[in-house]
C-alpha positions in Angstrom: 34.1 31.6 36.7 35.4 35.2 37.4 32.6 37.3 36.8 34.6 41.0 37.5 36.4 41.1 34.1 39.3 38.6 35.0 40.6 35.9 33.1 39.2 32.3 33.8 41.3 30.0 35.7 42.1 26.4 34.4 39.3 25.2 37.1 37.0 27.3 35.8 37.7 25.8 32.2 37.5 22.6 33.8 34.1 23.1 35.4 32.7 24.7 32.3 34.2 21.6 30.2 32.3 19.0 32.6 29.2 20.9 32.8 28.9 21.2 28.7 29.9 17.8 28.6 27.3 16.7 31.1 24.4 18.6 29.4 25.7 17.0 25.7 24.9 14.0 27.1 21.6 14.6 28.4 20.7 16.4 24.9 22.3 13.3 23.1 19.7 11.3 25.4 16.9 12.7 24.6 17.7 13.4 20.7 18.1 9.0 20.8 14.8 9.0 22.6 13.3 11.3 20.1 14.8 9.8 17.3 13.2 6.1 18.8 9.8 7.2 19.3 9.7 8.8 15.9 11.0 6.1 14.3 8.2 3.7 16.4 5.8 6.3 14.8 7.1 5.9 10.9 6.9 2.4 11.2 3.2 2.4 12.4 2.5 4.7 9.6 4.3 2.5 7.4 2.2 -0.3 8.4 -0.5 1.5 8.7 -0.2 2.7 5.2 0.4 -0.5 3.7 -2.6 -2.3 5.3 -4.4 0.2 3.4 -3.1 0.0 -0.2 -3.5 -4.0 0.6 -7.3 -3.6 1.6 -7.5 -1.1 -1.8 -5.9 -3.5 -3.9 -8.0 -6.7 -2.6 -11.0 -5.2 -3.7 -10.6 -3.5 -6.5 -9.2 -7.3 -7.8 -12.2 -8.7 -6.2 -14.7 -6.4 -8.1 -13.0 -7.4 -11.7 -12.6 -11.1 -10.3 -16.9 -10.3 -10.4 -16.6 -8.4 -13.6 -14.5 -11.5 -15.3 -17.0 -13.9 -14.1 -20.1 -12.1 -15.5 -18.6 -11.6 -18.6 -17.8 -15.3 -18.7 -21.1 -15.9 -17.8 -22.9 -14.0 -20.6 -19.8 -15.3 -23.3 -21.2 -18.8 -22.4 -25.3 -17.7 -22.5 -24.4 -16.1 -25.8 -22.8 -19.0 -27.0 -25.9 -21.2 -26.0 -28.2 -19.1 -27.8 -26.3 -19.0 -31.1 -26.3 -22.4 -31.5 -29.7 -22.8 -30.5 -30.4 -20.4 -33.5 -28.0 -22.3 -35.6 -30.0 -25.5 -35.2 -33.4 -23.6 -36.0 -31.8 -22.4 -39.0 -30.6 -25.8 -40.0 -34.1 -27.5 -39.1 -35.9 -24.9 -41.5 -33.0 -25.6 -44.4 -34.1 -29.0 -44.3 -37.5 -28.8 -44.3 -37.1 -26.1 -47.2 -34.8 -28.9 -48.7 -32.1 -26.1 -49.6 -28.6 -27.2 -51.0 -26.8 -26.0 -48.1 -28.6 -28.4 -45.6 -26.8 -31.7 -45.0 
């Protein structure tokens, strides 16, 4: 291209045209590669991410699962002792020969 002050010549346009579009495509190149290796990182993050709030989610069912189950436990003991205590109760109405013993 004329570098004095003169005008530029269709060539010159020409050359100019072919080298933008030859650094375009490199820049669209390496914006796609870009774009792909971000995107490989998101998805590992993503994953990443996810096998987290799975782990988190596992044990915090698995420590009320253990909650449940010793509240079961002591429903059931409870249970047990009551009608131990009903039967004592009975066996005293009886021997006291009160109306409400059967």
């Amino acid at each position: 291209m004329a570098s004095n002050g003169d005008y530029a010549t269709k060539t010159d346009l020409k050359t100019l045209r072919h080298e933008l579009k030859g650094d375009m495509a490199v820049l669209r190149n390496e914006l796609k590669d870009d774009v792909a290796s971000m995107r490989g990182e998101l998805v590992e993050a993503i994953h990443h991410t996810e096998t987290k709030l799975l782990k988190a989610f596992y044990e915090y069912a698995e420590s009320n699962r253990l909650r449940i189950v010793t509240v079961e436990t002591d429903a059931t003991n409870l249970s047990k002792r009551l009608a131990i205590v009903e039967d004592k109760l009975f066996a005293i109405e009886k021997k006291l020969d009160l109306p409400n013993a059967s």
